[in-house]
TIMI-2910 file (N, C-alpha, C, CB; in pm, 1 decimal, decimal comma, always signed):
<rs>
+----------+----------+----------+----------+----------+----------+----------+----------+----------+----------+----------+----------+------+
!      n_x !      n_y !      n_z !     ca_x !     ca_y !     ca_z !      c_x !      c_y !      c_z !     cb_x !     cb_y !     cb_z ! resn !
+----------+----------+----------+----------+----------+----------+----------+----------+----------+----------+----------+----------+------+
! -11818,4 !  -2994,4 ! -10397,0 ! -11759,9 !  -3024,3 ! -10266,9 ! -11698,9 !  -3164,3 ! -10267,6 ! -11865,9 !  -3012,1 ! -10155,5 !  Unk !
! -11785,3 !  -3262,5 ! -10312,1 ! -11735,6 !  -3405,2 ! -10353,9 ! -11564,5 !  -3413,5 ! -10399,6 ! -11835,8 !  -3453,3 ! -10492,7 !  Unk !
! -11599,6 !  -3290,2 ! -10523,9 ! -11489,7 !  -3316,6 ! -10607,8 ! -11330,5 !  -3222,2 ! -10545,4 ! -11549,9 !  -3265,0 ! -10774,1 !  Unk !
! -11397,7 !  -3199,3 ! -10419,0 ! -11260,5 !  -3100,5 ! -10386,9 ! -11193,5 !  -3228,3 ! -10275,5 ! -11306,9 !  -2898,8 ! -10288,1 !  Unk !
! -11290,8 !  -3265,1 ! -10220,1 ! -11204,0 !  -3378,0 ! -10102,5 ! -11146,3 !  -3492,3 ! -10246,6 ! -11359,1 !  -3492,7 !  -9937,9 !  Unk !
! -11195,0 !  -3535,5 ! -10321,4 ! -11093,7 !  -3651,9 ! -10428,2 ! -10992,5 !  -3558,4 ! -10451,9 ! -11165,0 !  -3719,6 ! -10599,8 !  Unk !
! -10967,6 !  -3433,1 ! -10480,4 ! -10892,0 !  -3374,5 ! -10525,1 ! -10765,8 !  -3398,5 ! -10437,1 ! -10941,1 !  -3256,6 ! -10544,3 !  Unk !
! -10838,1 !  -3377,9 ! -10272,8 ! -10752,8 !  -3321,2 ! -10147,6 ! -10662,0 !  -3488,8 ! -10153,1 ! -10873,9 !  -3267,5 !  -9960,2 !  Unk !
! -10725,1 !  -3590,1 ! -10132,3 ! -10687,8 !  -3704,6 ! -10128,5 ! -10570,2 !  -3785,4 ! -10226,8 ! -10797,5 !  -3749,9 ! -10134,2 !  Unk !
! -10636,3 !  -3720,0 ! -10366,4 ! -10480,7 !  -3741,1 ! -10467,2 ! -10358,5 !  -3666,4 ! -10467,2 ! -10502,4 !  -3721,7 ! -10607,3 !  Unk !
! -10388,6 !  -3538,4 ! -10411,5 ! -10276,0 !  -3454,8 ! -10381,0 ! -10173,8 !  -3539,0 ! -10253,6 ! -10344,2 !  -3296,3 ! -10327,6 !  Unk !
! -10291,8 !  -3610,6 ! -10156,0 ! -10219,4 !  -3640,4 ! -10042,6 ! -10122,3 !  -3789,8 ! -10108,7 ! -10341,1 !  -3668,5 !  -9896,2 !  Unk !
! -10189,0 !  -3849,3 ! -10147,4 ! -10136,3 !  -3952,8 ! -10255,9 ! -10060,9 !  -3948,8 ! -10313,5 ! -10184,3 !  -3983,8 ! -10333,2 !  Unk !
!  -9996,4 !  -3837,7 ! -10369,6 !  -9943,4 !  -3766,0 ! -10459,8 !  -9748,8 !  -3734,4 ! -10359,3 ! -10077,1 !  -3608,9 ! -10493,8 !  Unk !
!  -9815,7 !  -3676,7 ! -10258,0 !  -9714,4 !  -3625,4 ! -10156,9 !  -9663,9 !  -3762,2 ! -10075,7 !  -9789,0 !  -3504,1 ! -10047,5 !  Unk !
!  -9719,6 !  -3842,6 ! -10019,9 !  -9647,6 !  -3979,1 !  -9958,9 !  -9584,1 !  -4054,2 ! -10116,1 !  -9792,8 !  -4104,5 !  -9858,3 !  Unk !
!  -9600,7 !  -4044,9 ! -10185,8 !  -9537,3 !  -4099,7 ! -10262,6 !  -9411,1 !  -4026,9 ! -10330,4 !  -9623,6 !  -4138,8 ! -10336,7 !  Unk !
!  -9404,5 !  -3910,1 ! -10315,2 !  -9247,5 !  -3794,4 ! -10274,6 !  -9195,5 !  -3898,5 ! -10191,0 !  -9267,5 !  -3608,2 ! -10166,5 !  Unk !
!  -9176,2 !  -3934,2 ! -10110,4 !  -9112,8 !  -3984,5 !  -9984,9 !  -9064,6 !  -4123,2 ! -10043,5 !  -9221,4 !  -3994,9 !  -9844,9 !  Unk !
!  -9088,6 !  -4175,4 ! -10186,5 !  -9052,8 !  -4279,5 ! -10224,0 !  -8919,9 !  -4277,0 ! -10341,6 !  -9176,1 !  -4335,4 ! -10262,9 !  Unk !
!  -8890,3 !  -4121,7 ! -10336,3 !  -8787,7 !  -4059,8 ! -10466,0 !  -8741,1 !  -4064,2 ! -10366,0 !  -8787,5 !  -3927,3 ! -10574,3 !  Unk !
!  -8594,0 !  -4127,0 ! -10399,1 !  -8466,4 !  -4134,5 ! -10412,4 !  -8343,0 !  -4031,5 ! -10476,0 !  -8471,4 !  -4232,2 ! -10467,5 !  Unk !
!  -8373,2 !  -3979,3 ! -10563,4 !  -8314,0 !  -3898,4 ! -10655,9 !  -8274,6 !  -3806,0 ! -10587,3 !  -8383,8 !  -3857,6 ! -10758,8 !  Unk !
!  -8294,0 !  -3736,4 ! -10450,2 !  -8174,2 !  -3619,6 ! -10399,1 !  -8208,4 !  -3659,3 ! -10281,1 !  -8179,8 !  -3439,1 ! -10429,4 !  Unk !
!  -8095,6 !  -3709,2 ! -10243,6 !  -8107,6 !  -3766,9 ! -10096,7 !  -8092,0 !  -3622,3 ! -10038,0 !  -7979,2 !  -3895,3 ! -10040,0 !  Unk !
!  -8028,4 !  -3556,0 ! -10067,6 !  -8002,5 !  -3451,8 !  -9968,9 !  -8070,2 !  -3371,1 !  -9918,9 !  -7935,2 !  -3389,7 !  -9993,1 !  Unk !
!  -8213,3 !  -3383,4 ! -10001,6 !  -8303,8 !  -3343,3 !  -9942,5 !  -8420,0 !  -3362,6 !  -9905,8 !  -8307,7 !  -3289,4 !  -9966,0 !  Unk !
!  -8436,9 !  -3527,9 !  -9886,6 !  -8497,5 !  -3608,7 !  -9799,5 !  -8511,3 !  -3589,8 !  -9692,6 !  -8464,4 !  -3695,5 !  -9794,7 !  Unk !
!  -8434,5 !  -3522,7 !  -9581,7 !  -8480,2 !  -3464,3 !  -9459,1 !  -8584,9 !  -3376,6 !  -9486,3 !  -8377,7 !  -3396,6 !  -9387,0 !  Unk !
!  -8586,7 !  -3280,7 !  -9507,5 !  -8631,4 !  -3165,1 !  -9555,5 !  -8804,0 !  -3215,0 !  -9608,0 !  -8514,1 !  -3106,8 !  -9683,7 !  Unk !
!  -8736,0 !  -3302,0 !  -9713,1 !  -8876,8 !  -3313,5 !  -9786,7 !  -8965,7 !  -3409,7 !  -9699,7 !  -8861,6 !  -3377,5 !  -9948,7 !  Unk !
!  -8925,0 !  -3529,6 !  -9553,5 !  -9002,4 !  -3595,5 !  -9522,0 !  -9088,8 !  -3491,8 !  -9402,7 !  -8934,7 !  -3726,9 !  -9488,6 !  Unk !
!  -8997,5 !  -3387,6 !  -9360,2 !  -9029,8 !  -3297,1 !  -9270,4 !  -9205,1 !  -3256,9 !  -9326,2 !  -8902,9 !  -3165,3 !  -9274,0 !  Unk !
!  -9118,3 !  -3193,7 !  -9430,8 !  -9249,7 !  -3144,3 !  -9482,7 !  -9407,9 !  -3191,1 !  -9563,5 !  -9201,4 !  -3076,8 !  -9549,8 !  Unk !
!  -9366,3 !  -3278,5 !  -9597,3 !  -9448,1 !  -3393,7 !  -9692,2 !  -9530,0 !  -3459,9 !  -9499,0 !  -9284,1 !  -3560,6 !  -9827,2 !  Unk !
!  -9457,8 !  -3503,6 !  -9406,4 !  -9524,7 !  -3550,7 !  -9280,2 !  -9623,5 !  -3444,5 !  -9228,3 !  -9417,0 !  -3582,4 !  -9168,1 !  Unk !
!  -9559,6 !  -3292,6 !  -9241,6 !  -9661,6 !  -3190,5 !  -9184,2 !  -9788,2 !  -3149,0 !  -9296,9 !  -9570,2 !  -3045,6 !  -9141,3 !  Unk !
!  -9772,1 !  -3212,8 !  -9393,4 !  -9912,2 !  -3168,3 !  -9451,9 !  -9986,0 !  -3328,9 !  -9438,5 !  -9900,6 !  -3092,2 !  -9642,8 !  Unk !
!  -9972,3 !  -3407,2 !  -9399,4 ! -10003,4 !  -3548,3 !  -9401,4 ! -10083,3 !  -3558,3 !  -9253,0 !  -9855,7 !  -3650,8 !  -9419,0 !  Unk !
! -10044,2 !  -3497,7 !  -9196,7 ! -10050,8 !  -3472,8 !  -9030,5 ! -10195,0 !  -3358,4 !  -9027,0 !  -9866,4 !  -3381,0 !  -8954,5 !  Unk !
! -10207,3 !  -3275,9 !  -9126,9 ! -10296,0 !  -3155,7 !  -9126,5 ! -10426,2 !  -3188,6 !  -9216,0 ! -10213,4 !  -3023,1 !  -9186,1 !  Unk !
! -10373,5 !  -3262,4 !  -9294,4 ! -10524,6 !  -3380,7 !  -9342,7 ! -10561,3 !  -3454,3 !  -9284,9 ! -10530,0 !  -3469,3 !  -9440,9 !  Unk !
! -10506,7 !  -3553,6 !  -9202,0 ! -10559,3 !  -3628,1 !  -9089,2 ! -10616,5 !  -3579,7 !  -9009,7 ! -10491,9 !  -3683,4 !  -9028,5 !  Unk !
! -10588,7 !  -3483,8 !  -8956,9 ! -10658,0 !  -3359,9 !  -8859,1 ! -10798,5 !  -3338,9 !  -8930,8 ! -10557,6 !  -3191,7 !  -8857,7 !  Unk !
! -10770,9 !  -3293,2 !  -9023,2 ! -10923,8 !  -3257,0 !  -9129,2 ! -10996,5 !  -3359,8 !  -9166,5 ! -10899,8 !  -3192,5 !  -9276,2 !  Unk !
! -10956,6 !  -3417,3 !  -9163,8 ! -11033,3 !  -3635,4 !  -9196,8 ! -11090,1 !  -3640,3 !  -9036,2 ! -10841,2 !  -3839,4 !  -9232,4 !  Unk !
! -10984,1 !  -3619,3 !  -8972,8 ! -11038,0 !  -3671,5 !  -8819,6 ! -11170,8 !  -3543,7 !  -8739,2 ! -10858,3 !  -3677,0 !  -8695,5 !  Unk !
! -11132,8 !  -3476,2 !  -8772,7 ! -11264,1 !  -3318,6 !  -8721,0 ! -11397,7 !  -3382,7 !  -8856,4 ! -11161,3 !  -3050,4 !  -8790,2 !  Unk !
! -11372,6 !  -3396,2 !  -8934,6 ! -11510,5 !  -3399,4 !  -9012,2 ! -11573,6 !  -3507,5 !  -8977,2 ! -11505,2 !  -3399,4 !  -9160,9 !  Unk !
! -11505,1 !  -3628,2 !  -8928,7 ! -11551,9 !  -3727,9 !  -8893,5 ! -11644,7 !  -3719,5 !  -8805,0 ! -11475,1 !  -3794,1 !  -8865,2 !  Unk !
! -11532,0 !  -3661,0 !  -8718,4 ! -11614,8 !  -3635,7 !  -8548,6 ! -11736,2 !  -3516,6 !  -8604,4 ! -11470,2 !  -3538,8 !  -8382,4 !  Unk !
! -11738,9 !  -3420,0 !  -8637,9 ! -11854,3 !  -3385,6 !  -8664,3 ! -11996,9 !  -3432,1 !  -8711,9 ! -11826,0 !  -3330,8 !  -8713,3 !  Unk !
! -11940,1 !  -3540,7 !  -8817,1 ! -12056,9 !  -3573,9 !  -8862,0 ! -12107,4 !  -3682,5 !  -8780,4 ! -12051,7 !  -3602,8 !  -8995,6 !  Unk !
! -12052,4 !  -3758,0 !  -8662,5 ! -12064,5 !  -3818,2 !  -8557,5 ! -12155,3 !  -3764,4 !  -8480,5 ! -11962,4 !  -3831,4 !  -8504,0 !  Unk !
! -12163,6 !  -3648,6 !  -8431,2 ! -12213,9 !  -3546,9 !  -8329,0 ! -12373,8 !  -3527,6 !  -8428,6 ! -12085,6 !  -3375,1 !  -8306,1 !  Unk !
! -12342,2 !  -3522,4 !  -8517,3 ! -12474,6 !  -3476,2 !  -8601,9 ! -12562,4 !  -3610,3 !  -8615,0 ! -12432,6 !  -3410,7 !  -8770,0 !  Unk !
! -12462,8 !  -3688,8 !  -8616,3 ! -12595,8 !  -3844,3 !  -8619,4 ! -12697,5 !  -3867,4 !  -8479,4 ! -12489,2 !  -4030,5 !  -8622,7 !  Unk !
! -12565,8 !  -3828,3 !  -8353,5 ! -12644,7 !  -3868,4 !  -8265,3 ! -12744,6 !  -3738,1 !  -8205,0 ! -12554,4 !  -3938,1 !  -8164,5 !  Unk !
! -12729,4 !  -3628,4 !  -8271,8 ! -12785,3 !  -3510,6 !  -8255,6 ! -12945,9 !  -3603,9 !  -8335,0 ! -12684,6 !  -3352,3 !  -8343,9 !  Unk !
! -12896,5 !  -3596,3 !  -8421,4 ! -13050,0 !  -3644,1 !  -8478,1 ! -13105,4 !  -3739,6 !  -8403,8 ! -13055,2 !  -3704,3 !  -8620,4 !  Unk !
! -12992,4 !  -3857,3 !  -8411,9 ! -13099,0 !  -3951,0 !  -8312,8 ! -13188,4 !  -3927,9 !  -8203,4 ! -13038,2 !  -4033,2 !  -8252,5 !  Unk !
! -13086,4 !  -3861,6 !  -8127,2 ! -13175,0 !  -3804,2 !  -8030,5 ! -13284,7 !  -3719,9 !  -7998,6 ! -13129,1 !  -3771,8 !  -7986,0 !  Unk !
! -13269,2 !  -3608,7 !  -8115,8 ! -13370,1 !  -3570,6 !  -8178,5 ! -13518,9 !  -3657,0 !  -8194,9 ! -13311,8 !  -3547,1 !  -8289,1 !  Unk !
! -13489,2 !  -3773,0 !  -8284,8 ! -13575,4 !  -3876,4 !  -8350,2 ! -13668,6 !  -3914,4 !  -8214,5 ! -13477,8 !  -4018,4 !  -8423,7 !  Unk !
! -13578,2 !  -3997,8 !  -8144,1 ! -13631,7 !  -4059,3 !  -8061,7 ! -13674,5 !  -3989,7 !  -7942,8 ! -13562,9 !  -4148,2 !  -8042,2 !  Unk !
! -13658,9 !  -3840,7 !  -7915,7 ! -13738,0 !  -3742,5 !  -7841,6 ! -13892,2 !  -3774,9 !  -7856,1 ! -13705,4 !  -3596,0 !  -7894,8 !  Unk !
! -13844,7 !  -3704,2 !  -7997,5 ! -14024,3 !  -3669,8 !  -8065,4 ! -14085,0 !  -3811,2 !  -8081,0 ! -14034,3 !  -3581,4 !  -8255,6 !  Unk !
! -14062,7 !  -3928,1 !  -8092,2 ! -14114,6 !  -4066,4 !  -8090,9 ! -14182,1 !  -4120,2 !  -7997,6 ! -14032,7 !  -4143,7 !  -8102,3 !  Unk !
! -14068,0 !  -4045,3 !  -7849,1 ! -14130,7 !  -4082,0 !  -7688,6 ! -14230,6 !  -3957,8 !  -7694,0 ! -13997,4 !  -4074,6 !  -7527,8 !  Unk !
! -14263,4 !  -3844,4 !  -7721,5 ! -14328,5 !  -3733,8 !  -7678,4 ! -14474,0 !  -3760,1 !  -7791,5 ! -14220,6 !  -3577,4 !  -7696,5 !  Unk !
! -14418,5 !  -3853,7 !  -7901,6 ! -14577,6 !  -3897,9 !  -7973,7 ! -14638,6 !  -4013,7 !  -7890,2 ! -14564,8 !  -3963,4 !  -8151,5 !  Unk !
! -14549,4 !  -4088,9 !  -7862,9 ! -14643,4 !  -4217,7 !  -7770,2 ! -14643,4 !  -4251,2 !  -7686,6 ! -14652,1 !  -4318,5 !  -7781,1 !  Unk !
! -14623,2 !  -4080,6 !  -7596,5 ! -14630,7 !  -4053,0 !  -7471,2 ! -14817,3 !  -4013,8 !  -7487,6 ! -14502,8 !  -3921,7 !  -7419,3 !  Unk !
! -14850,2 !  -3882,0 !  -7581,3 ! -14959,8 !  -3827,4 !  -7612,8 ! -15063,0 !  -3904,5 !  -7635,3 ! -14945,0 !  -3759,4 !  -7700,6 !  Unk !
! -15043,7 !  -3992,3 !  -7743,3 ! -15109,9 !  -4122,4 !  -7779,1 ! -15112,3 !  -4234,9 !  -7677,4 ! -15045,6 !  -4175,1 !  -7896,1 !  Unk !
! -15053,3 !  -4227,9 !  -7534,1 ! -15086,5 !  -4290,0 !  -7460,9 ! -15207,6 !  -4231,3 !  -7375,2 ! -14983,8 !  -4321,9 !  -7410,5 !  Unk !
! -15192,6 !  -4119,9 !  -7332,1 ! -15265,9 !  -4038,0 !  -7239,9 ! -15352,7 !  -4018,2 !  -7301,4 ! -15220,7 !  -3929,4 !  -7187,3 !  Unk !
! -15410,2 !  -3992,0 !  -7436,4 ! -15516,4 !  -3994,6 !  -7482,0 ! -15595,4 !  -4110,1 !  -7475,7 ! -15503,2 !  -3958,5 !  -7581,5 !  Unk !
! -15531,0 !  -4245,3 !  -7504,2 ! -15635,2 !  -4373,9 !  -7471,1 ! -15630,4 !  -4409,5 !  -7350,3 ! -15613,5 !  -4502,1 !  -7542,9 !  Unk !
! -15572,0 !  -4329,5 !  -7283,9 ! -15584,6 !  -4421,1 !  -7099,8 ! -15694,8 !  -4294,7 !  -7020,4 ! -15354,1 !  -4429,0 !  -6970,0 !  Unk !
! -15737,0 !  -4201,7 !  -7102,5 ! -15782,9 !  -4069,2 !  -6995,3 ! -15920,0 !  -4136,8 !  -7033,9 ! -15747,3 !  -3861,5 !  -7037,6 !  Unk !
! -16020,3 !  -4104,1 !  -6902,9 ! -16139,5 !  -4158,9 !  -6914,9 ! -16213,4 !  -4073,7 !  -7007,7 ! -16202,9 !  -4176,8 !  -6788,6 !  Unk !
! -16348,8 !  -4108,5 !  -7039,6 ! -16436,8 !  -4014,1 !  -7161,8 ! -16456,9 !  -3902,9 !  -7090,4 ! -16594,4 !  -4071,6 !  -7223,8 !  Unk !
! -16480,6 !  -3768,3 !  -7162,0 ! -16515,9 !  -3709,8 !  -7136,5 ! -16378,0 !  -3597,6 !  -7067,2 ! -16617,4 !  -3772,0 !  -7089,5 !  Unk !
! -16256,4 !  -3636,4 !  -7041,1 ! -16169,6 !  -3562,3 !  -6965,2 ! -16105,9 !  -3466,2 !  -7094,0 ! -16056,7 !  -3665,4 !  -6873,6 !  Unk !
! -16066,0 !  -3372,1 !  -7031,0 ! -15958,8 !  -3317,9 !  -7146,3 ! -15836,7 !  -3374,5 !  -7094,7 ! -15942,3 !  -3142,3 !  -7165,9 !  Unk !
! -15778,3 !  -3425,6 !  -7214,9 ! -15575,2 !  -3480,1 !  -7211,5 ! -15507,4 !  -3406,2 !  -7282,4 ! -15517,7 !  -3636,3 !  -7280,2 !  Unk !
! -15406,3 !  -3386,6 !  -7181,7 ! -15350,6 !  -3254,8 !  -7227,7 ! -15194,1 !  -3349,5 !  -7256,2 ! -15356,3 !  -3095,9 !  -7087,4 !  Unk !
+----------+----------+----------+----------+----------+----------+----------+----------+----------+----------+----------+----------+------+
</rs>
């Protein structure tokens, strides 16, 4: 998986640097058209994975720090309940 995004990235590398040939002008329209719309559709894919893995950090966090308040919530009520009570 590693090795498919370096892959995706030299290809993109690969394509903005099309846009630096000179050699047929005539089809420099054409080619910035197209070389911009796949440049535009990786950014998209750079920008969604990002945001995903964004959502997943604070998914966890929140997660984390649920179960953190709900342990020393328990561990409170257990040393504050007088002897003898059940703490639930």
């Amino acid at each position: 998986r590693q090795d498919e995004r370096v892959k995706s990235l030299k290809i993109v590398i690969q394509l903005a640097k099309l846009l630096s040939d000179s050699g047929y002008p005539q089809f420099y329209p054409s080619m910035f058209v197209l070389v911009t719309e796949v440049l535009e559709r990786f950014a998209d894919m750079v920008y969604n994975r990002l945001l995903n893995k964004a959502e997943e950090a604070l998914q966890a966090k929140a997660s984390a720090t649920s179960t953190t308040e709900m342990m020393f919530t328990n561990d409170l009520q257990s040393k504050l309940s007088p002897p003898g009570s059940k703490a639930e």
